[in-house]
C-alpha positions as a Markdown table, in Angstrom:
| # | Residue | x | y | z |
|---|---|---|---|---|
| 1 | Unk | -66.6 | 25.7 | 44.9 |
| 2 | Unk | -64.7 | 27.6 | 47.3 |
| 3 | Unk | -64.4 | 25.8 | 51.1 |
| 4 | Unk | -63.1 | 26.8 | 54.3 |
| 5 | Unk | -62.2 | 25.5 | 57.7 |
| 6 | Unk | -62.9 | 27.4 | 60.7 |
| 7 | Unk | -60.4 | 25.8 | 63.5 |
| 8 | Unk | -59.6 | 27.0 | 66.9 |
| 9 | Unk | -55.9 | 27.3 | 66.7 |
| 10 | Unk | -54.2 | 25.6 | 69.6 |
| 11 | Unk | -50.4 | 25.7 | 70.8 |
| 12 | Unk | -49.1 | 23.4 | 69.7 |
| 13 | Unk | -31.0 | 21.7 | 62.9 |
| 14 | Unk | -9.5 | 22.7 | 50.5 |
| 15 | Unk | -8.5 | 19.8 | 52.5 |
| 16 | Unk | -6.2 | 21.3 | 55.2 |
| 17 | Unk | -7.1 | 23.1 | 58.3 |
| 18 | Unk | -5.8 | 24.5 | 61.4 |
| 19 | Unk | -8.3 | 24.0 | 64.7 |
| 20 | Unk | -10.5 | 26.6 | 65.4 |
| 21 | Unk | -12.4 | 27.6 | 68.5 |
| 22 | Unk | -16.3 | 26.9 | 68.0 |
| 23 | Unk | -17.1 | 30.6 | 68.2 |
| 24 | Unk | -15.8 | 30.8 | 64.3 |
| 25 | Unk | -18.9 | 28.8 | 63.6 |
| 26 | Unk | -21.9 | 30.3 | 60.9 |
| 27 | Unk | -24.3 | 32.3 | 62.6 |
| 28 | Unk | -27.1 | 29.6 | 61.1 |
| 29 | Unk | -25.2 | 27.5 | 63.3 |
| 30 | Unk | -27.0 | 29.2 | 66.4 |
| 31 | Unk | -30.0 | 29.8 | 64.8 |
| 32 | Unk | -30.4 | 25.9 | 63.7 |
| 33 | Unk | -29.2 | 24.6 | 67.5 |
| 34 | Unk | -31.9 | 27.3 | 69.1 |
| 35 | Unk | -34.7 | 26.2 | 66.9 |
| 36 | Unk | -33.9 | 22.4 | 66.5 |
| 37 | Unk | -32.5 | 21.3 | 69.6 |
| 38 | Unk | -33.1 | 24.5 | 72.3 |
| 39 | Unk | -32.3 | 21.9 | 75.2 |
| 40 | Unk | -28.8 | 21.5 | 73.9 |
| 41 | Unk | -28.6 | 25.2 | 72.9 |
| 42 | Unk | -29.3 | 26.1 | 76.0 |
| 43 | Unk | -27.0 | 23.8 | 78.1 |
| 44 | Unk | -24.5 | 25.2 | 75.8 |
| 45 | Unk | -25.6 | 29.0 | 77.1 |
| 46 | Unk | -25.4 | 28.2 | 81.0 |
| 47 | Unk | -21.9 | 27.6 | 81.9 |
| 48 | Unk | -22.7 | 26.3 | 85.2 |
| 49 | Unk | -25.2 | 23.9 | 83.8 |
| 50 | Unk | -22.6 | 22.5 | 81.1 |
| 51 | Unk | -19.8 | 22.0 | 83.5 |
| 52 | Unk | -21.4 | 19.9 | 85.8 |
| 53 | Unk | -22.8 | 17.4 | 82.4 |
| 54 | Unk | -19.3 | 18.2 | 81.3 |
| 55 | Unk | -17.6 | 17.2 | 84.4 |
| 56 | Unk | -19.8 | 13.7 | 85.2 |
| 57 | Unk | -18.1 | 10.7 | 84.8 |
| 58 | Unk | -20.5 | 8.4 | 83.0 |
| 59 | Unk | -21.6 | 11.1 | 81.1 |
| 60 | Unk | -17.8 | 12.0 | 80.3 |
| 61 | Unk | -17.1 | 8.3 | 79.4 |
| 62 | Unk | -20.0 | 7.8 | 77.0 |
| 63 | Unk | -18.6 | 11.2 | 75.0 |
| 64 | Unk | -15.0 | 9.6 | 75.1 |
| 65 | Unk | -16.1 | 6.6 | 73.5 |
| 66 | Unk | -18.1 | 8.3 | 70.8 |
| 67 | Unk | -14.7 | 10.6 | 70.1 |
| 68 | Unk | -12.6 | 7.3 | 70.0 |
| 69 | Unk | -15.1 | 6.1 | 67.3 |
| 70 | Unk | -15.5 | 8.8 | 65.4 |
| 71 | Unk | -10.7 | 8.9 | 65.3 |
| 72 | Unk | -11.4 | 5.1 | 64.7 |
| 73 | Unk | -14.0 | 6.2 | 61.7 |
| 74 | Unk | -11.3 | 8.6 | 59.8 |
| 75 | Unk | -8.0 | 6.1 | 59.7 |
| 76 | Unk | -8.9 | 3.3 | 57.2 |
| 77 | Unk | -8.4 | 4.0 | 53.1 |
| 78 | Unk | -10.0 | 7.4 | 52.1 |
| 79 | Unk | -10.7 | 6.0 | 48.7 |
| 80 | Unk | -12.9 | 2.6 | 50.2 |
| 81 | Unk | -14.2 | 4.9 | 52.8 |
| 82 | Unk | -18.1 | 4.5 | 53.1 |
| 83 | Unk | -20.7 | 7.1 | 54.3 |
| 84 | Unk | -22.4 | 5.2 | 56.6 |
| 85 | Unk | -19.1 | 4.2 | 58.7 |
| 86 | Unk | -18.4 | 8.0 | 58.7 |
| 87 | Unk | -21.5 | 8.9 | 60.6 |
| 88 | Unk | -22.1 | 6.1 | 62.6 |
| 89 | Unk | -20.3 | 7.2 | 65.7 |
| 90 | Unk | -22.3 | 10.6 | 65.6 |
| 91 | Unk | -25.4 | 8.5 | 66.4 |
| 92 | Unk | -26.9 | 7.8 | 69.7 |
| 93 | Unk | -28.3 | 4.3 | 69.8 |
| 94 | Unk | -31.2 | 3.3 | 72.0 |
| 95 | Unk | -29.3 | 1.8 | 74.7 |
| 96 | Unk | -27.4 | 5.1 | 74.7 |
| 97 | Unk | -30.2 | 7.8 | 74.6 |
| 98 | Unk | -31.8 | 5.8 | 77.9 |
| 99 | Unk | -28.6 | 5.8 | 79.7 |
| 100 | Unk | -27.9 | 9.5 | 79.3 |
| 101 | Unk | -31.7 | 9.8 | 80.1 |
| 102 | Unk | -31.5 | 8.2 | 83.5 |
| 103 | Unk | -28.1 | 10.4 | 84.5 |
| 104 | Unk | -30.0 | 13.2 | 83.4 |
| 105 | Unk | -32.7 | 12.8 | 86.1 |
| 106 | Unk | -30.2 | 11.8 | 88.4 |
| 107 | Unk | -28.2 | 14.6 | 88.2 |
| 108 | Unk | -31.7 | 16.6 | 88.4 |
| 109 | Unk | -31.7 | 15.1 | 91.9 |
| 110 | Unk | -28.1 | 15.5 | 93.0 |
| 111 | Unk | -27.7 | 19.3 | 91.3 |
| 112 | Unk | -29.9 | 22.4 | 92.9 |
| 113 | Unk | -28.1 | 24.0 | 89.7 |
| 114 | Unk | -29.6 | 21.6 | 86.8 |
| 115 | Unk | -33.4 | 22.0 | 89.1 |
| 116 | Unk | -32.8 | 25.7 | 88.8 |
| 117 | Unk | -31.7 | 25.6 | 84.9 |
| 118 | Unk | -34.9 | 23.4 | 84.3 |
| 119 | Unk | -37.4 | 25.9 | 86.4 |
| 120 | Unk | -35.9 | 29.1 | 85.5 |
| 121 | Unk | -35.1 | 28.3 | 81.6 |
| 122 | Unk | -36.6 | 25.0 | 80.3 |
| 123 | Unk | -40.4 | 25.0 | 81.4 |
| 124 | Unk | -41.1 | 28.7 | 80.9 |
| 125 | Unk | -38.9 | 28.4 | 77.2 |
| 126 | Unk | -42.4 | 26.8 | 75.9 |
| 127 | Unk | -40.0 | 24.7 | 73.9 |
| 128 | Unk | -41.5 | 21.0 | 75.0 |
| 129 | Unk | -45.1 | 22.0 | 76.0 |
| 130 | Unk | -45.8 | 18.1 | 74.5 |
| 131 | Unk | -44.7 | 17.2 | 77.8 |
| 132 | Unk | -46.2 | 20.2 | 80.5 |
| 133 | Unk | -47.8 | 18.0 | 82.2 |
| 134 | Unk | -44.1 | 16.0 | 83.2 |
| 135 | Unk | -42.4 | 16.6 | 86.1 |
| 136 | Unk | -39.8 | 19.0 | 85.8 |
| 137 | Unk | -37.4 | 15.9 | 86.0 |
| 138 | Unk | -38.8 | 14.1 | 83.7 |
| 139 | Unk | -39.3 | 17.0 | 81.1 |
| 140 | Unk | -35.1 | 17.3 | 81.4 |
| 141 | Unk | -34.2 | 13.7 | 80.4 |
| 142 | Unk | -37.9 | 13.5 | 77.6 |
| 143 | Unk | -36.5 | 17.0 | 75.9 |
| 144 | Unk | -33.2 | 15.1 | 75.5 |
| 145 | Unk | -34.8 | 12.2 | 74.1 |
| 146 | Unk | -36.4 | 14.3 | 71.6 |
| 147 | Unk | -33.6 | 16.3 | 70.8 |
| 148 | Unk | -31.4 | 12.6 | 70.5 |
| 149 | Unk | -33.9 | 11.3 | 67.7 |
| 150 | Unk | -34.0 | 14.5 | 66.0 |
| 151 | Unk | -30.0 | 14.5 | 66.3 |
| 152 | Unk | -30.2 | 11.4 | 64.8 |
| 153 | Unk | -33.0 | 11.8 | 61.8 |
| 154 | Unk | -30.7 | 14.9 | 60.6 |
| 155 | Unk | -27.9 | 12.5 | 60.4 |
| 156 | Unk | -29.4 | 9.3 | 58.7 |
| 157 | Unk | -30.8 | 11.7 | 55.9 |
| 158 | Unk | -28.5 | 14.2 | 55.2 |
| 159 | Unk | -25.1 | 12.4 | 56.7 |
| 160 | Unk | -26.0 | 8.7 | 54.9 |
| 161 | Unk | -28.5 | 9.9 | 52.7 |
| 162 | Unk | -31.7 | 7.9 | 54.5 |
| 163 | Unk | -34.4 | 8.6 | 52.5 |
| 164 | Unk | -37.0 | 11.0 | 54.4 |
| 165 | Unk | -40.7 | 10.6 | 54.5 |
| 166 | Unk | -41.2 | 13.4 | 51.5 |
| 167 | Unk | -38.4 | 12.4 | 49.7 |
| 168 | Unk | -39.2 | 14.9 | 46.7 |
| 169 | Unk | -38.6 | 18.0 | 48.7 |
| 170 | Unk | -36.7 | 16.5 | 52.0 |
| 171 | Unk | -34.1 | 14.8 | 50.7 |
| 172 | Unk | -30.1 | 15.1 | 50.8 |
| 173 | Unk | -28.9 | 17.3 | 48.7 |
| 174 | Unk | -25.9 | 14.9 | 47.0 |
| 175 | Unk | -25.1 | 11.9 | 45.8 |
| 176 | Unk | -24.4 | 9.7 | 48.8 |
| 177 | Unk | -22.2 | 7.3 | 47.0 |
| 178 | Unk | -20.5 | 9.9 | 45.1 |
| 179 | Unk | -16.4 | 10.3 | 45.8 |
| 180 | Unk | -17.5 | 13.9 | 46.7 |
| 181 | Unk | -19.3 | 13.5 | 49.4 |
| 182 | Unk | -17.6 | 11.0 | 50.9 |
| 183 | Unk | -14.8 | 12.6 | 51.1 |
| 184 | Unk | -16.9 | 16.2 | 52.4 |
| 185 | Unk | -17.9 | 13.7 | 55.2 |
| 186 | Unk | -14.3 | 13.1 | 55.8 |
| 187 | Unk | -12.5 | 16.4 | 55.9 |
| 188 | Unk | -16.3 | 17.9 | 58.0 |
| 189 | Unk | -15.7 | 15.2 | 60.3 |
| 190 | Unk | -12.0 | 15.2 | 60.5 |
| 191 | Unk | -12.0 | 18.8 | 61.3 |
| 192 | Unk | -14.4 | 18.1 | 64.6 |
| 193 | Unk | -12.6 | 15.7 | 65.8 |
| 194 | Unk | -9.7 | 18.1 | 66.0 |
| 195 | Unk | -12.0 | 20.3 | 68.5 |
| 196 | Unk | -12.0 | 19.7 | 72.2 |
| 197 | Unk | -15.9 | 19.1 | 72.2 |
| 198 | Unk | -16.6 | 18.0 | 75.8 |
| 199 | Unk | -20.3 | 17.8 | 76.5 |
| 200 | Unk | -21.5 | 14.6 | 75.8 |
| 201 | Unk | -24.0 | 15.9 | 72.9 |
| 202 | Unk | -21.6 | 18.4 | 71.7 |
| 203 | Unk | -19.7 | 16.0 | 68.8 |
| 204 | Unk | -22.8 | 15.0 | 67.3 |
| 205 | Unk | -25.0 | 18.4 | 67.0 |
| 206 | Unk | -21.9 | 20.1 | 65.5 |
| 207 | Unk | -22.5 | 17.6 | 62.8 |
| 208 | Unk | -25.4 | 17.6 | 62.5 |
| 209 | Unk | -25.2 | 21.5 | 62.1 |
| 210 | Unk | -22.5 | 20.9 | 59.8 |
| 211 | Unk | -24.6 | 18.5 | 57.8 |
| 212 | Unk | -27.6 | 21.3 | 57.4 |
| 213 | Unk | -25.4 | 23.8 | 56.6 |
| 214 | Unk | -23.2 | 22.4 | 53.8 |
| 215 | Unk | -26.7 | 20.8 | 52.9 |
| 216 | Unk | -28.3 | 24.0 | 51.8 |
| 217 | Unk | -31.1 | 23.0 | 54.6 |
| 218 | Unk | -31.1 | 26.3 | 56.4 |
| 219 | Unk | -34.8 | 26.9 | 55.5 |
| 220 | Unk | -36.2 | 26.8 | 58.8 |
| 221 | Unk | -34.3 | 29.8 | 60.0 |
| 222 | Unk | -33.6 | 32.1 | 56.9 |
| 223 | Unk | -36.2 | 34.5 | 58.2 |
| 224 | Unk | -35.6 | 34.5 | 62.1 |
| 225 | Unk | -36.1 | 36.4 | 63.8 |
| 226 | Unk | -39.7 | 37.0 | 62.4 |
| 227 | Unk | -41.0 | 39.3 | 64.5 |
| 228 | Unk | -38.2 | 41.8 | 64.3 |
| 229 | Unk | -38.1 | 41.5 | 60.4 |
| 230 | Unk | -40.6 | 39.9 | 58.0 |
| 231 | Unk | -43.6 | 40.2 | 60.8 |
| 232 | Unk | -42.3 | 43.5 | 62.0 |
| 233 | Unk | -45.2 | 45.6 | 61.3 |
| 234 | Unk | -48.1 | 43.3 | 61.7 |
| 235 | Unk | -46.8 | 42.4 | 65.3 |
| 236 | Unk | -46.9 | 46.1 | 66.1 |
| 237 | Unk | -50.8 | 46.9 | 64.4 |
| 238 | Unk | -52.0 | 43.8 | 66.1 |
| 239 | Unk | -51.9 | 45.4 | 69.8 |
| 240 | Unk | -54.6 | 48.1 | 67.8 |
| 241 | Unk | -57.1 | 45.6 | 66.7 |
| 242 | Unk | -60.3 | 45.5 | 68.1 |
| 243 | Unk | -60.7 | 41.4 | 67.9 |
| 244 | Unk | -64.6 | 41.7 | 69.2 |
| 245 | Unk | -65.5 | 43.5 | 65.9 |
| 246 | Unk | -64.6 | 40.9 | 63.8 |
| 247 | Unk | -66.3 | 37.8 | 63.0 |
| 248 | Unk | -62.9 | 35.4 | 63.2 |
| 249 | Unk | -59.7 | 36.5 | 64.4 |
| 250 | Unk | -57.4 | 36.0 | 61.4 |
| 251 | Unk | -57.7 | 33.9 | 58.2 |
| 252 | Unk | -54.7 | 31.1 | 57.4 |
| 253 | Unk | -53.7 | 30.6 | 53.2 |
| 254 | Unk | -52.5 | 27.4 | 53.1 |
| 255 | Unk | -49.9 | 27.0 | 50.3 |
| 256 | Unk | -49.6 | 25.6 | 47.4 |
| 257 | Unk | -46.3 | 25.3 | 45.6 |
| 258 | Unk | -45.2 | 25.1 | 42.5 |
| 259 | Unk | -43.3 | 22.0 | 40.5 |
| 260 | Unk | -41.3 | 24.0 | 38.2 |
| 261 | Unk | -38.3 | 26.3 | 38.6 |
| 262 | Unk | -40.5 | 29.1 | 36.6 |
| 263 | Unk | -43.0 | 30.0 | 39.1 |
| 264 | Unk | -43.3 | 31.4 | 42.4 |
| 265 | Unk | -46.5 | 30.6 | 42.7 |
| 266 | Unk | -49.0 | 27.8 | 41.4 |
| 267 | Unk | -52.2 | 28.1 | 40.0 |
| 268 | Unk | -54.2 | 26.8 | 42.9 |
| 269 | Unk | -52.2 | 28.5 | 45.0 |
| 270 | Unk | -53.1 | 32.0 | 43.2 |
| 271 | Unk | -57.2 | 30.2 | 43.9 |
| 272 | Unk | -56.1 | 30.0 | 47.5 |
| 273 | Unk | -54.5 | 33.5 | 47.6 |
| 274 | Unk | -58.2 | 34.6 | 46.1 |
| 275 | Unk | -60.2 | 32.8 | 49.0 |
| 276 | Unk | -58.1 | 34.8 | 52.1 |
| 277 | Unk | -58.4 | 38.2 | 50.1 |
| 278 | Unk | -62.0 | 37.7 | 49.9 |
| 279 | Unk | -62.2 | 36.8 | 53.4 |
| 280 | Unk | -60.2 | 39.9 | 54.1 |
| 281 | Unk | -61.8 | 42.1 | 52.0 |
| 282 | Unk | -65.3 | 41.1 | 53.4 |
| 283 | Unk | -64.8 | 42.1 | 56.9 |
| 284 | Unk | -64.7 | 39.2 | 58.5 |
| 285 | Unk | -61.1 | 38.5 | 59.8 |
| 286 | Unk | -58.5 | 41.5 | 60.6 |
| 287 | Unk | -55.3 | 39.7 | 59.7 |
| 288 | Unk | -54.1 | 37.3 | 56.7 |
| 289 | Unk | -51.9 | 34.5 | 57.6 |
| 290 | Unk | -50.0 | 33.3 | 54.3 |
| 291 | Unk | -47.8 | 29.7 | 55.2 |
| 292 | Unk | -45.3 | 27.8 | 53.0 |
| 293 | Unk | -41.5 | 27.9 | 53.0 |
| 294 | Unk | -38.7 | 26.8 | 50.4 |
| 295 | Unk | -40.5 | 23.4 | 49.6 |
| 296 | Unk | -41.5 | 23.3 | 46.4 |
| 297 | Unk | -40.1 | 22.2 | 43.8 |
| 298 | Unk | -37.0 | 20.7 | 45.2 |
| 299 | Unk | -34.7 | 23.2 | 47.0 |
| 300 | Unk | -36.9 | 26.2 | 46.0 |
| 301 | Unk | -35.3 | 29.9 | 45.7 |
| 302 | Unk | -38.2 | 31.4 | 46.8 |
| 303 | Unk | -40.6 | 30.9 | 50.1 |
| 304 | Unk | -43.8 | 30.6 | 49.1 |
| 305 | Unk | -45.6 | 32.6 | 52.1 |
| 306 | Unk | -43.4 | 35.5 | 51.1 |
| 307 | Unk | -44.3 | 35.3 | 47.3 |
| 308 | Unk | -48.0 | 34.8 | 48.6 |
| 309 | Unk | -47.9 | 38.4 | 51.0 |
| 310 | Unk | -46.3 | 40.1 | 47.6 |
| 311 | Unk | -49.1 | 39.1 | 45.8 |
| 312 | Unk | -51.7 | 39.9 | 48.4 |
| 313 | Unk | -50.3 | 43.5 | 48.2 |
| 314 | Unk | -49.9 | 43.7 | 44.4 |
| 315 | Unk | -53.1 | 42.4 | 43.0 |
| 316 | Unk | -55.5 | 42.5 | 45.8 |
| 317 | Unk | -54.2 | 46.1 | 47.9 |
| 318 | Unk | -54.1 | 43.9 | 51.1 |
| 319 | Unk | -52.1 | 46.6 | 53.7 |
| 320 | Unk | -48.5 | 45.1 | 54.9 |
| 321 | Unk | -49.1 | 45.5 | 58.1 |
| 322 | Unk | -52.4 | 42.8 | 58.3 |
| 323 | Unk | -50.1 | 40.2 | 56.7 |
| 324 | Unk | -48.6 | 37.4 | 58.7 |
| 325 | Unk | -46.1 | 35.3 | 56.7 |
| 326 | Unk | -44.8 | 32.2 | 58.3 |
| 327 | Unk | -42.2 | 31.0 | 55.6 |
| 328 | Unk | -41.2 | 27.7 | 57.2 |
| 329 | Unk | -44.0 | 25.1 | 56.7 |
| 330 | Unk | -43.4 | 22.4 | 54.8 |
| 331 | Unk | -46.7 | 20.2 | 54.9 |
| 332 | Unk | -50.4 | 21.0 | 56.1 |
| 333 | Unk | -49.5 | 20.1 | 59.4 |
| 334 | Unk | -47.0 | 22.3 | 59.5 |
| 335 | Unk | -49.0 | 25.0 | 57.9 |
| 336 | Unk | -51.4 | 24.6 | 60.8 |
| 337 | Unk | -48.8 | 24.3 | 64.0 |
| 338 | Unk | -46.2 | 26.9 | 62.4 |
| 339 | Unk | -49.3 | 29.5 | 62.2 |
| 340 | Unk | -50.7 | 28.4 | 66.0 |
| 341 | Unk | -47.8 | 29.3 | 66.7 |
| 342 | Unk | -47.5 | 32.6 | 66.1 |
| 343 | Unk | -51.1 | 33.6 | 66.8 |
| 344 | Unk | -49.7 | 33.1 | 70.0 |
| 345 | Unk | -46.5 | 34.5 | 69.9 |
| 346 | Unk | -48.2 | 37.9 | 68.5 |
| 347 | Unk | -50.9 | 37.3 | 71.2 |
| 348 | Unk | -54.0 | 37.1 | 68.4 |
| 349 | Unk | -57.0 | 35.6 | 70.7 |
| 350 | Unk | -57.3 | 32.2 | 70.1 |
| 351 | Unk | -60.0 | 31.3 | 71.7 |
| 352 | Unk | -62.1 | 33.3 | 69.0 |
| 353 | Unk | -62.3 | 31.2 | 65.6 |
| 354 | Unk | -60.2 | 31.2 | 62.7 |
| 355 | Unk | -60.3 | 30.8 | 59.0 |
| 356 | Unk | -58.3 | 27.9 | 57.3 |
| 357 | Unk | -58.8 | 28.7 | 53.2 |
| 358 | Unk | -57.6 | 26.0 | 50.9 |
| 359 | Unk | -59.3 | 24.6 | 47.3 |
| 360 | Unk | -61.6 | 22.0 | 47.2 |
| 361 | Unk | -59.6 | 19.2 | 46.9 |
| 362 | Unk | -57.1 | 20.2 | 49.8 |
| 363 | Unk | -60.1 | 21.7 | 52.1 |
| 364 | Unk | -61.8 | 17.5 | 51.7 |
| 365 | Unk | -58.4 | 16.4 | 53.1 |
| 366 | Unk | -57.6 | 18.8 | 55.8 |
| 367 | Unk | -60.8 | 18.8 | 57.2 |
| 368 | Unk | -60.5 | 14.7 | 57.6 |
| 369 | Unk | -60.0 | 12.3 | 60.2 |
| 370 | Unk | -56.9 | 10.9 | 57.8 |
| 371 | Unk | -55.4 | 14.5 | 58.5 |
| 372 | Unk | -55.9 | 14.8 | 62.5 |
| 373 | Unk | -54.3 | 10.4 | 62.2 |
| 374 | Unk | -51.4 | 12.3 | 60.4 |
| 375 | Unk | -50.8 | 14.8 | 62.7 |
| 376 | Unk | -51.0 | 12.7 | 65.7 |
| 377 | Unk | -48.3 | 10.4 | 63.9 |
| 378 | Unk | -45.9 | 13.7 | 62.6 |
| 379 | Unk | -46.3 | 15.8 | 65.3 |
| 380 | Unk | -47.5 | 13.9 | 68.2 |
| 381 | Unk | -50.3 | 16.0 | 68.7 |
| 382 | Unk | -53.3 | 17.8 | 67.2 |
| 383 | Unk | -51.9 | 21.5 | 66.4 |
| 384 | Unk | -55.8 | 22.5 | 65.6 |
| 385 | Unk | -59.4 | 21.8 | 66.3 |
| 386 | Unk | -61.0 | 21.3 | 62.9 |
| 387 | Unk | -64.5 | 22.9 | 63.8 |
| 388 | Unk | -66.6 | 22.9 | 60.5 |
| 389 | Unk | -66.4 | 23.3 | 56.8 |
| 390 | Unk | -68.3 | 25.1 | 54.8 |
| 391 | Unk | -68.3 | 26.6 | 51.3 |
C-alpha cells in the first residue's frame, strides 16, 4: 500500500614540484571550502578580516607549531612511513579548537573589523542558523568549532582511512595501508608545506580539500550552483504559482538507490517515482522534489535525483520546469534538510504542507520517533515536522 508523510518543511569539504601560489588550486576547491567550511571560506575572502587572525600572535604561534609538525611528519624513512603520522599534525585537538575559540571571541572584542565581518557577512550568510539564537560573539568562535570537527572528520576518514558511520558508501576511496597512498599523502602534504599558508586554519583545510579532491568525494558540489543550472527553470516558474490553489505546496521523492553498477535506478525507487507522479498528476502539489546524490552503490556515476527527474519526464510527461532535483543527499535526513532547504532558497511557502512519498517499509521508518532520535544525533536538529501518515 502506498503511504505518505505530510511534513512542514523547516530550515534547517610525478613526485617533483615547484611551489605554486594557491590561486592554481581546482575550482572544486572553492566550491568544497564555500559549502563545507563557509567560516573559513569566507575569512579567506575578507582581506582585512584575515590579516588581523593572520597577524595575532597566539593565533600565529599555534599555526607555526602545526607547520613545524607537519616538516617534522615528512623527514623520517618514506618506505616505514605510516598514514596516520602523516595527518596527524593537520588535526586540531580539543585543547586546540578551545584555545582558538577563546582568541576568537577575544579578538571579537578587541577588532570593530571582526564585529563588522560577523554582522555584515556571518549572521545574514544563514550558514550556522543551529546557533541564531548566539550572540554574535559566540556564533564566531561555535561556527569555528563546527568547522574544526568537520576539518577533522574529513581527515580521520579519507586522510587515515577512519571508517565513517556508512561505511558502504562513505568510505575512503584506497587502501590506507597500501604503498600508494602513503606515499600520495606524502608528496600532497609535502607540496603544502612548501606554501606560505599563514592563517592558522589555512594548512589543514587545504588538506582536507586535497584529501576530497584526489578522493573522488566532490559529490556535494558537482551540480552547484543549482539554481543557475540543474534548478534553472523551476526557480523561474515558481514566482508564477498560485500556492493557495493547491492542496500542499510541493511533493519530496525520497530515493532509493541502486546496489549494482547496472542501474540507475532501483525498483522501489521506480515505486517511489510512481507515488510523486501520482501526487503530481492529481492536482494536489504544483512542484516535484526528486532527492538522492552519487550514493549508491559505492562511488555511483550517476545522481540519483537526476536519473529520477529523467524519468519523471520520460515515462510520466511531468514538465521540466515543476521538477526540483537536489542531487546531494546521501541519507533520509539529508533527503529531508537538503530539500528544506531549497523550498527556501526558491521561496516555496513553507508554512503550507508538504508531501514526503516513500514505500511502505521506508514511509514506517521515516515517520518514527527512531528517525526524528537520528536526526537530532546527525544533524543536531529536526530538519522537518513529521505531521501525519497516511496511505
Amino acid at each position: 500500500m502506498k503511504k505518505y508523510v505530510i511534513i512542514i518543511c523547516l530550515l534547517l569539504t610525478v613526485i617533483g614540484y615547484c611551489q605554486v601560489a594557491q590561486d592554481t588550486d581546482p575550482k572544486v576547491y572553492q566550491k568544497l571550502a564555500n559549502k563545507n567550511y563557509y567560516l573559513l571560506d569566507a575569512i579567506d575572502h575578507n582581506p582585512a578580516v584575515k590579516k588581523i587572525f593572520e597577524d595575532d600572535t597566539v593565533l600565529k604561534d599555534i599555526s607555526k607549531v602545526k607547520h613545524q609538525a607537519i616538516v617534522a611528519s615528512l623527514l623520517g624513512d618514506s618506505k616505514t612511513i605510516d598514514a596516520k603520522d602523516l595527518v596527524d599534525p593537520y588535526i586540531f585537538s580539543d585543547s586546540e579548537i578551545l584555545k582558538i575559540s577563546e582568541r576568537l571571541e577575544a579578538l571579537y572584542t578587541k577588532s570593530e573589523v571582526v564585529r563588522d565581518f560577523v554582522k555584515t557577512e556571518l549572521r545574514p550568510s544563514g550558514a550556522y542558523n543551529l546557533y541564531e539564537g548566539k550572540g554574535n560573539q559566540k556564533l564566531l568562535s561555535q561556527a569555528w568549532a563546527l568547522c574544526a570537527r568537520g576539518v577533522n572528520h574529513v581527515l580521520k576518514v579519507y586522510g587515515q582511512g577512519e571508517s565513517p558511520q556508512y561505511a558502504e558508501i562513505d568510505s575512503i576511496s584506497y587502501n590506507v595501508n597500501s604503498s600508494y597512498y602513503k606515499q600520495t599523502l606524502f608528496v600532497w602534504s609535502d607540496h603544502l608545506a612548501a606554501n606560505n599558508l599563514q592563517a592558522f586554519y589555512s594548512q589543514s583545510t587545504q588538506f582536507v580539500l586535497s584529501l576530497l579532491y584526489f578522493n573522488h568525494r566532490d559529490e556535494a558540489v558537482r551540480y552547484d550552483p543549482l539554481g543557475v543550472l540543474e534548478n534553472k527553470n523551476v526557480k523561474a516558474h515558481i514566482s508564477s504559482i498560485d500556492f493557495e490553489q493547491y492542496k500542499y505546496a510541493s511533493v519530496l521523492v525520497l530515493g532509493n538507490g541502486p546496489e549494482n553498477y547496472r542501474d540507475r535506478l532501483s525498483a522501489l525507487g521506480k515505486f517511489n517515482i510512481k507515488l510523486g507522479a501520482e501526487a503530481f498528476l492529481s492536482g494536489d502539489v504544483p512542484l516535484i522534489i526528486v532527492s538522492g546524490g552519487h550514493a549508491h552503490p559505492y562511488r555511483a556515476a550517476y545522481a540519483e535525483a537526476i536519473e529520477m527527474k529523467k524519468e519523471l519526464i520520460a515515462q510520466y510527461n511531468i514538465p521540466e520546469n515543476c521538477i526540483i532535483i537536489e542531487p546531494y543527499a546521501r541519507h533520509t535526513t539529508t533527503n529531508l534538510r537538503n530539500a528544506s532547504r531549497l523550498l527556501i532558497a526558491y521561496n516555496v511557502p513553507i508554512n503550507r504542507l508538504s508531501l514526503v512519498v516513500t514505500n511502505n517499509f521506508h514511509s514506517e521508518y521515516t515517520g518514527s520517533e527512531r528517525f526524528v532520535k537520528r536526526c537530532f544525533t546527525e544533524l543536531g536538529y529536526q530538519p522537518a515536522t513529521i505531521k501525519k501518515a497516511f496511505e
